[in-house]
C-alpha positions in Angstrom: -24.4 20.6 -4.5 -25.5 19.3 -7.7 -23.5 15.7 -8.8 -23.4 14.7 -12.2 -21.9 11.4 -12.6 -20.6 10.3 -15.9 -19.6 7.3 -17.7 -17.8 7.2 -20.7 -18.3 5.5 -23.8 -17.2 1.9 -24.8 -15.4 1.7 -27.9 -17.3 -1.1 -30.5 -15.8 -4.4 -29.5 -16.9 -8.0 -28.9 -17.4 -7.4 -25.3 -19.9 -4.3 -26.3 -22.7 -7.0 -28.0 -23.7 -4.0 -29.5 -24.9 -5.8 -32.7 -26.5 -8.4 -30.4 -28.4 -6.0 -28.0 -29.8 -4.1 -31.0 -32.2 -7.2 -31.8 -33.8 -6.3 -27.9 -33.9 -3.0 -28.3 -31.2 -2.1 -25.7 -28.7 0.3 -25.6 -26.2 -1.8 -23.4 -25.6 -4.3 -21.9 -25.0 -3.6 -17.9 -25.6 0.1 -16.1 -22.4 1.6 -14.3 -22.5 0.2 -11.0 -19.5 1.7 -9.8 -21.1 5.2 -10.4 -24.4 3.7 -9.0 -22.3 2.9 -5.9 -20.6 6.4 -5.4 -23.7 8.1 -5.8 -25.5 6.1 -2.7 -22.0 7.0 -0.8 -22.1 11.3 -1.6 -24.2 13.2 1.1 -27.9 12.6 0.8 -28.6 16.2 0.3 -26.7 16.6 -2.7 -28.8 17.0 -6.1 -27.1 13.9 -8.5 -27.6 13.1 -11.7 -26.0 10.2 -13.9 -25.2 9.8 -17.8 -24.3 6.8 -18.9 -23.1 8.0 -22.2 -23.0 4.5 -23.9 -27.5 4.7 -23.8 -27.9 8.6 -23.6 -26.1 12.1 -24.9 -24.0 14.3 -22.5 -25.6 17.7 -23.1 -24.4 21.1 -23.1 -27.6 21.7 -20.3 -25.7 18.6 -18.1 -23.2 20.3 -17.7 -24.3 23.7 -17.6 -26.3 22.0 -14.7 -23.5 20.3 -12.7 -21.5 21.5 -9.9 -19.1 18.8 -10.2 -18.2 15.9 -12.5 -18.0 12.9 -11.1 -16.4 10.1 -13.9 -15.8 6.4 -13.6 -14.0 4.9 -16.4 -11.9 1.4 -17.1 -8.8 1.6 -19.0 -10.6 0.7 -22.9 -12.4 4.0 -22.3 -9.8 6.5 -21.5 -10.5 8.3 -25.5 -13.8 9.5 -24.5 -12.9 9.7 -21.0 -10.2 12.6 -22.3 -13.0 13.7 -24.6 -15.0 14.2 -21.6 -12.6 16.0 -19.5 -11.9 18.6 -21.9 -15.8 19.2 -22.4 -15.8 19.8 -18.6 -12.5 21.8 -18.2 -14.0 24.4 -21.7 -17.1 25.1 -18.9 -14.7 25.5 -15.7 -16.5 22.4 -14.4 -14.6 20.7 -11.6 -13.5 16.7 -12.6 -13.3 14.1 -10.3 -12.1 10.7 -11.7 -12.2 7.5 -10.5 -12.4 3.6 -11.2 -9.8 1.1 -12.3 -8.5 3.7 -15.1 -6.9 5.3 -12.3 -4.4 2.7 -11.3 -3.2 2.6 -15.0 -3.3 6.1 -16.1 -0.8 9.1 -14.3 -3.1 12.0 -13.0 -1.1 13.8 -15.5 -2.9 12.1 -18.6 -6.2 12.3 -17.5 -6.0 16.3 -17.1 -8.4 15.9 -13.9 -8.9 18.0 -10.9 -9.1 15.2 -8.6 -8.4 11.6 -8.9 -9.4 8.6 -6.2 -7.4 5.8 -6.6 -8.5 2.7 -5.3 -11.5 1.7 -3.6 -14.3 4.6 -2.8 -16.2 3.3 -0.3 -13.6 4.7 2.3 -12.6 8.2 0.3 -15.5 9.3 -0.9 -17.1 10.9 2.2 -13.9 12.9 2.7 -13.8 14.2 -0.7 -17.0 15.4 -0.8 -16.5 17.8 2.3 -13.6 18.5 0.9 -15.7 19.7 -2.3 -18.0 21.6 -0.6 -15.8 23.4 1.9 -13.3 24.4 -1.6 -10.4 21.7 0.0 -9.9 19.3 -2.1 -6.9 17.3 -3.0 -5.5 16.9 -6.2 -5.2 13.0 -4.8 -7.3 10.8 -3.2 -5.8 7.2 -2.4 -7.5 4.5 -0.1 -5.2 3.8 2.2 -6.7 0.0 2.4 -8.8 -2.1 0.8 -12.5 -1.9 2.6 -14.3 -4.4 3.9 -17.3 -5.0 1.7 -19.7 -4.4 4.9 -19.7 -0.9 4.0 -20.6 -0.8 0.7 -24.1 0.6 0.2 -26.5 -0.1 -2.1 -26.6 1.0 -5.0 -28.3 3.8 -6.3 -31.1 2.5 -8.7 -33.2 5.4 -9.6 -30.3 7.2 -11.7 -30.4 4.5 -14.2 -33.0 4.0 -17.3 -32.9 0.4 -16.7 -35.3 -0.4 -19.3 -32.0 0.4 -21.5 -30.1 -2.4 -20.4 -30.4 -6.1 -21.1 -29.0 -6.6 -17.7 -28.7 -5.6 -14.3 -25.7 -5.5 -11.6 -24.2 -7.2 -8.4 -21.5 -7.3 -6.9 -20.7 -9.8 -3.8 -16.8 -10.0 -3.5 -13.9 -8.7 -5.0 -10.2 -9.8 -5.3 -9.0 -13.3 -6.8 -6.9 -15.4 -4.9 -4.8 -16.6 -7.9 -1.8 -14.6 -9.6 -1.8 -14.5 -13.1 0.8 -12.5 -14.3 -0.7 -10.6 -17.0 -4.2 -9.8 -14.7 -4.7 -6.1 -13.1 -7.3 -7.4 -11.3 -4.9 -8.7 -8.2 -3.1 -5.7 -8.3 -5.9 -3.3 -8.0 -8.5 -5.2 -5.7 -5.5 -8.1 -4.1 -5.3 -11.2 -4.0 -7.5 -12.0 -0.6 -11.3 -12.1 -1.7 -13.1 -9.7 0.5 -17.1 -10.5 0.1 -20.6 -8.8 1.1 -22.4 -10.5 4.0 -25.4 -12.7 2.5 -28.0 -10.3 3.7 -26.7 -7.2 1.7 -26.9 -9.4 -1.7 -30.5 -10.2 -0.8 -31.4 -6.5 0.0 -29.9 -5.5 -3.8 -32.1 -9.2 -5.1 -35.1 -7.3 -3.3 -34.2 -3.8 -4.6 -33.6 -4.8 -8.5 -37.1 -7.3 -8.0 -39.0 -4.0 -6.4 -38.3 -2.1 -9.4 -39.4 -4.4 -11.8 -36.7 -5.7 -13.1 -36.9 -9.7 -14.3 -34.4 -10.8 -16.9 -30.6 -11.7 -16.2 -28.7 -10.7 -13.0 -24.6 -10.4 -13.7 -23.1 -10.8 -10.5 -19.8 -8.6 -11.5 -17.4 -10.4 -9.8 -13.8 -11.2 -10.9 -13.9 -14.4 -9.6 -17.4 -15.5 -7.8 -15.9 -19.0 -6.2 -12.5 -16.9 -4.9 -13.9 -17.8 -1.9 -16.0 -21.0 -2.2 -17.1 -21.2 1.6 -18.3 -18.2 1.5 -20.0 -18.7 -2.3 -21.8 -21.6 -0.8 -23.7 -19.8 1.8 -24.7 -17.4 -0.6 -25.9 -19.3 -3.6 -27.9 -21.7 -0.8 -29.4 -17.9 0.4 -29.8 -17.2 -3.2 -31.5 -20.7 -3.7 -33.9 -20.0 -1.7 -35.0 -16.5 -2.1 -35.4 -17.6 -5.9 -38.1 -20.3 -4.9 -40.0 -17.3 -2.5 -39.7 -14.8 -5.1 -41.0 -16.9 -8.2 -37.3 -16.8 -9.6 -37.2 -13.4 -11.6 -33.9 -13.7 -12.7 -31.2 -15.6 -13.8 -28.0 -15.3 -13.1 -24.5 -14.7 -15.0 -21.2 -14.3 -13.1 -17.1 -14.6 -14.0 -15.4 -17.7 -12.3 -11.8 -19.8 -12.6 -11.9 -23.1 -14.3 -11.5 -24.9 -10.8 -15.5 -24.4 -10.3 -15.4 -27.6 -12.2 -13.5 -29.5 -8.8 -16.5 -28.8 -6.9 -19.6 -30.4 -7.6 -21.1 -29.4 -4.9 -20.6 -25.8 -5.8 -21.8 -26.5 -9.2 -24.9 -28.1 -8.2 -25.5 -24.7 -5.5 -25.0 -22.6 -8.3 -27.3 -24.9 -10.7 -30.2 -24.3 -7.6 -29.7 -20.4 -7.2 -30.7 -19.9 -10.9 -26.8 -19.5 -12.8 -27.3 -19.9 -16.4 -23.4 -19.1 -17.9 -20.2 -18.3 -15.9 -17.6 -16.5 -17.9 -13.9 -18.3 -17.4 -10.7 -17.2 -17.9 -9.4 -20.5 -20.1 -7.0 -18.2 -21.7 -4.9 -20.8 -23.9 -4.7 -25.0 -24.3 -1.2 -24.7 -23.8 0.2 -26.0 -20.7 3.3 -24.8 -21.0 1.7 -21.0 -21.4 -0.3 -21.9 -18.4 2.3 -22.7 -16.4 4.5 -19.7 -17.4 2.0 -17.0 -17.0 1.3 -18.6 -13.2 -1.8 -19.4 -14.7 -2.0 -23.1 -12.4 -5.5 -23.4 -11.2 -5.9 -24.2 -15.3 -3.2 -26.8 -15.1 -3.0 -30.4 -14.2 -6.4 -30.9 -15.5 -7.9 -31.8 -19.1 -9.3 -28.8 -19.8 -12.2 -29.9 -22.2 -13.2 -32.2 -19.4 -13.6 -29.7 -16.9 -15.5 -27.4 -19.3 -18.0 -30.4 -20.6 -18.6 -31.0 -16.9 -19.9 -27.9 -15.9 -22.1 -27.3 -19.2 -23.4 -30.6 -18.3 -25.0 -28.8 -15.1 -26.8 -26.4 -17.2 -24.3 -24.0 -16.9 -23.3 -21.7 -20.5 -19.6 -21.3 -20.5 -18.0 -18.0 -22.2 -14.2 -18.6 -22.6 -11.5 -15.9 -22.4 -8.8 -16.8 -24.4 -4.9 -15.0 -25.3 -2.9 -15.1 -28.2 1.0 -13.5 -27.9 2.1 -15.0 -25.1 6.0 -15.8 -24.8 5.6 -19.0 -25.1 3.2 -19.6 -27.9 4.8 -21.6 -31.0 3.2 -21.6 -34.3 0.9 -24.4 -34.2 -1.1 -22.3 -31.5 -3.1 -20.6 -34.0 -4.7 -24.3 -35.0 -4.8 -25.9 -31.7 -6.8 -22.8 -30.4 -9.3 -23.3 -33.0 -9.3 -27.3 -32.8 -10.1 -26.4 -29.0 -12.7 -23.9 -29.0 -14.5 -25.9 -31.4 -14.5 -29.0 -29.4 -15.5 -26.9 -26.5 -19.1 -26.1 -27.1 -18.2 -22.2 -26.1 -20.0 -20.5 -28.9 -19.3 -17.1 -27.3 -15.4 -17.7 -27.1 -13.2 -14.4 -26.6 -10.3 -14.3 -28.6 -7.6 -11.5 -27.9 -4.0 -10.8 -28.0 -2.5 -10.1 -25.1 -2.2 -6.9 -23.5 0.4 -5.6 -20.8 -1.7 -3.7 -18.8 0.2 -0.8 -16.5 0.4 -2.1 -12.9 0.5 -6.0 -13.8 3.1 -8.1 -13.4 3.6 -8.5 -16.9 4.3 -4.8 -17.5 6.8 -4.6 -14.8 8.7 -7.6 -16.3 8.9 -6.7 -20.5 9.5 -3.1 -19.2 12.4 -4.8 -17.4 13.5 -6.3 -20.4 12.9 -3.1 -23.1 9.8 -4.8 -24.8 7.3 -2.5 -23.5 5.9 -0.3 -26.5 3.3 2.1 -24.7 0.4 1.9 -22.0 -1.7 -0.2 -24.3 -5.6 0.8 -25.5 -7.1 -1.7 -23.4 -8.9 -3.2 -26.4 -7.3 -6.5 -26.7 -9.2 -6.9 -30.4 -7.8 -4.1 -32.0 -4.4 -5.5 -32.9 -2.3 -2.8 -31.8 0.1 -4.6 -29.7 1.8 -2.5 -27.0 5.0 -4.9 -26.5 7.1 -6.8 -28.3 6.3 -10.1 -28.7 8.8 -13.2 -28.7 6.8 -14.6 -32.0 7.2 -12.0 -34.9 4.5 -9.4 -34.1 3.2 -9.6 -38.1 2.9 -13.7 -37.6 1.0 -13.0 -34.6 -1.9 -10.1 -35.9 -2.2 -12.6 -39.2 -2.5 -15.8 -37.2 -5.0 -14.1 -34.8 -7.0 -12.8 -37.5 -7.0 -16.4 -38.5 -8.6 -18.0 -35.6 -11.1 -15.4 -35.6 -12.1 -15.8 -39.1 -12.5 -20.1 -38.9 -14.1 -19.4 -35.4 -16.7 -16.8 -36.6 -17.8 -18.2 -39.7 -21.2 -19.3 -39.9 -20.6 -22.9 -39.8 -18.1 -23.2 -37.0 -20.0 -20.8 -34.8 -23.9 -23.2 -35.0 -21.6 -26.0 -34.7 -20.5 -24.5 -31.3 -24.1 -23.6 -30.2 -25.0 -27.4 -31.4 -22.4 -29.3 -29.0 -23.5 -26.7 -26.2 -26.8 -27.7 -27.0 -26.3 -31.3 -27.2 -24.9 -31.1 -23.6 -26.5 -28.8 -21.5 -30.4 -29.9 -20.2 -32.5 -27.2 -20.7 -33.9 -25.4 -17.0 -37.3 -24.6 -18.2 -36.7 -21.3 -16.4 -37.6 -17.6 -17.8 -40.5 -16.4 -19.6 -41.5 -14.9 -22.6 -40.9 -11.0 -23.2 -41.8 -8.3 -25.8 -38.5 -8.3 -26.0 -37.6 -11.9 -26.9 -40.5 -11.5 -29.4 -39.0 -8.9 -31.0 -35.5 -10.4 -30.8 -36.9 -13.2 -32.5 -38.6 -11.5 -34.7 -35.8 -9.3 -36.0 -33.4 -12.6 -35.9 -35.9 -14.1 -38.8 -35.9 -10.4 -40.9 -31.8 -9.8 -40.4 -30.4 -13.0 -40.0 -32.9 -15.4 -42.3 -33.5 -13.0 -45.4 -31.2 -10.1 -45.2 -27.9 -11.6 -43.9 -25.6 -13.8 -46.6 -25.2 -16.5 -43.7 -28.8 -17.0 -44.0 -28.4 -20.8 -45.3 -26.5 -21.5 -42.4 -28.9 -20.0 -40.4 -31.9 -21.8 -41.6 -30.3 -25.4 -41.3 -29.4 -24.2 -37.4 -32.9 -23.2 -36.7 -34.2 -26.3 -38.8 -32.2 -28.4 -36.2 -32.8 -26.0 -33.1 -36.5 -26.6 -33.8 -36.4 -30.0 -34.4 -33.5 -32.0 -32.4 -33.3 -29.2 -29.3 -36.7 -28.0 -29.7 -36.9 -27.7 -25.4 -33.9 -25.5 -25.8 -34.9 -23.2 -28.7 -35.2 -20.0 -27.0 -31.6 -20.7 -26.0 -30.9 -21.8 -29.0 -32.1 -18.5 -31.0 -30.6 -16.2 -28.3 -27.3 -17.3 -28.9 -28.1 -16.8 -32.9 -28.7 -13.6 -32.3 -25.4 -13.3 -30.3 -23.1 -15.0 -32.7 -24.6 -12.4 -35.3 -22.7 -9.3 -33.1 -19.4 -11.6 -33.4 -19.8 -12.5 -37.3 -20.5 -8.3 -37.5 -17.3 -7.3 -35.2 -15.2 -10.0 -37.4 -15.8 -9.1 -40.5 -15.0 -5.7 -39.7 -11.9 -6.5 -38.5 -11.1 -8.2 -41.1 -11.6 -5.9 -43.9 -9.5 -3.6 -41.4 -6.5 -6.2 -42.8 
């Protein structure tokens, strides 16, 4: 049977780094590992075949080709996802769809033949008999969540990976805390289930085989969710880093209470991490406390935050504007923070009730719920009604991301990040930072009207941080996608 797996299109956001990846000559940032994972799991003999439509075009002969469709899609993509599905369904191609979009989006919606909810690792072998003998259900639900023992590796040779500026892990999943707004919990619980050291090792050796060596995202929701467990690994990780000549460095998503550990933090220091993303989400207590939020609370946040940069560490900072309890000085004290946080690459979004969350279930409760939501929490297309008045709320967003963005504010970020973090003397020299250097000096330093700005930051990069320049010029580049995504935005006012 011939599998085409599919993976629909992004929409242009600040979590695409579109703008940014440009300057490397990449298409995307990160290959669909969830596909890449299904594929290793369908019968060996079948013929597969995967578009990632965000670096290549779904053709007429792809489909023409298929036997089945086989899409994977997160909530933010369900346009093209549709877009897809009625391509498909014109041909009298059979759909499968899975991934997280599933546990937010009725069957009915997506217009699919089949749908898996949850989990695959435990379906997917009886949907694909079910396929081939002309059985199969409309519905396919895990009945558990698996144990990450049997998740295989994944799939590498379906991906251009030369597209990508980075490649995939995945060691755990679940988070042990229980944030009301987060779909994470709902979907993949609240009890971390994790890989056995060995199997990440076997997909360091498989990426390192294929010639990958540039930055490693381990995809998890919350690497420490476990921290026994994250200890052995990052002391495994440690040390097949120092055998294998350390080809990669390593980016992962975490909760702020990595900072209560310095053990942990020197581990992850060792095994080669060079930024955690954390879910900060606001500097208000109050908002912490009332969106169950409490592993954030308790604690001086900026403290915690200066510690772990201090261990080399980037930090990229979710953050939430709309919540219930947000008065109107939030707007400034969420710009006074991020400034004095050294985050340059700070994500600022208005909140979003995702289907399935907590959240949801409570302002559906109370008649505040306005639709299923986008999934693009930049957008400002609010799908509830907020406590604060919902125009107050789009203007004072657009507000923070306009002082946050500008030129200034943004080098002044990178500066303080700079100013604490000692470089690693890691990583090497590509054709592609060349070229991202390169184009940076064309784009940003003649042809972009921030280029003053820019010259005094690489004036300063080159002369007071002059160990740390690459980093320094790296995050440039990256601050030029934000600057891009905000203006836009803004002339969308």
């Amino acid at each position: 049977m011939n599998a085409l797996l599919i993976y629909p299109k992004f929409p242009d956001t600040y979590w695409s780094f579109k703008h940014a990846l440009s300057f490397l000559g990449k298409r995307a940032a990160q290959p669909p590992l969830g596909l890449m994972t299904v594929a290793a799991l369908l019968p060996a003999d079948w013929t597969k075949r995967l578009v990632d439509t965000n670096v290549e075009r779904l053709t007429d002969r792809d489909l023409a080709w298929a036997d089945v469709a086989l899409i994977s899609a997160m909530h933010v993509q369900h346009e093209h996802l549709l877009a897809i599905v009625d391509r498909c369904r014109a041909r009298g191609l059979r759909t499968v769809i899975g991934g997280p979009i599933t546990s937010s989006m009725s069957r009915e919606a997506m217009n699919a033949d089949h749908v898996v909810i949850g989990e695959g690792e435990s379906v997917i072998a009886g949907l694909a008999q079910d396929l081939i003998t002309g059985n199969a259900q409309p519905v396919y639900e895990a009945a558990e969540r698996p144990a990450m023992n049997i998740s295989p590796l994944p799939d590498l040779s379906l991906i251009k990976m030369k597209r990508y500026s980075t490649m995939t892990v995945q060691y755990s999943r679940g988070c042990p805390f229980n944030c009301e707004f987060c779909d994470i919990i709902e979907i993949y619980g609240r009890q971390p289930r994790t890989k056995a050291v060995a199997q990440v090792l076997a997909e360091l050796d498989q990426l390192q085989q294929a010639g990958w060596r540039d930055a490693v995202f381990v995809v998890d929701d919350n690497f420490i969710g476990n921290k026994r467990r994250a200890k052995e690994l990052l002391t495994a990780m440690a040390e097949w880093g120092e055998a294998h000549g350390r080809p990669f460095r390593f980016i992962t998503e975490a909760s702020l209470n990595l900072a209560d550990d310095l053990e942990l933090l020197q581990l992850m220091k060792d095994a080669g991490f060079a930024s955690v993303f954390l879910g900060i989400e606001t500097p208000d207590e109050l908002s912490l406390i009332a969106n169950h939020k409490m592993q954030n609370t308790c604690r001086d946040l900026l403290d915690s935050i200066h510690l772990i940069q201090q261990y080399g560490i980037e930090v990229m900072g979710g953050f939430i504007l709309g919540f219930d309890t947000d008065r109107e000085d939030v707007f400034e004290r969420m710009v006074e923070f991020i400034q004095k946080s050294g985050i340059p690459l700070a994500m600022v979004g208005l909140l979003q009730a995702m289907p399935g969350t907590q959240l949801f279930r409570r302002l559906h409760k109370e008649g505040r719920i306005l639709n299923d939501g986008g999934g693009n929490n930049t957008d400002c297309a609010l799908n509830f009604i907020p406590r604060m008045d919902a125009k107050r709320l789009v203007e004072g967003y657009r507000s923070v991301l306009r002082r946050i963005y500008s030129n200034e504010a943004y080098y002044e970020r990178v500066k303080l990040l700079l100013s604490r973090s000692k470089p690693s003397g890691r990583g090497h020299l590509s054709y592609a930072n060349v070229r991202a250097l390169f184009r940076s000096i064309v784009l940003q330093g003649m042809i972009d009207k921030g280029r003053v700005s820019y010259w005094k930051f690489v004036l300063t990069a080159a002369t007071r941080y002059r160990r740390s320049f690459g980093k320094a010029m790296t995050l440039a580049v990256m601050g030029y996608h934000f600057q891009i995504m905000t203006e836009r935005l803004l002339e969308a006012e």
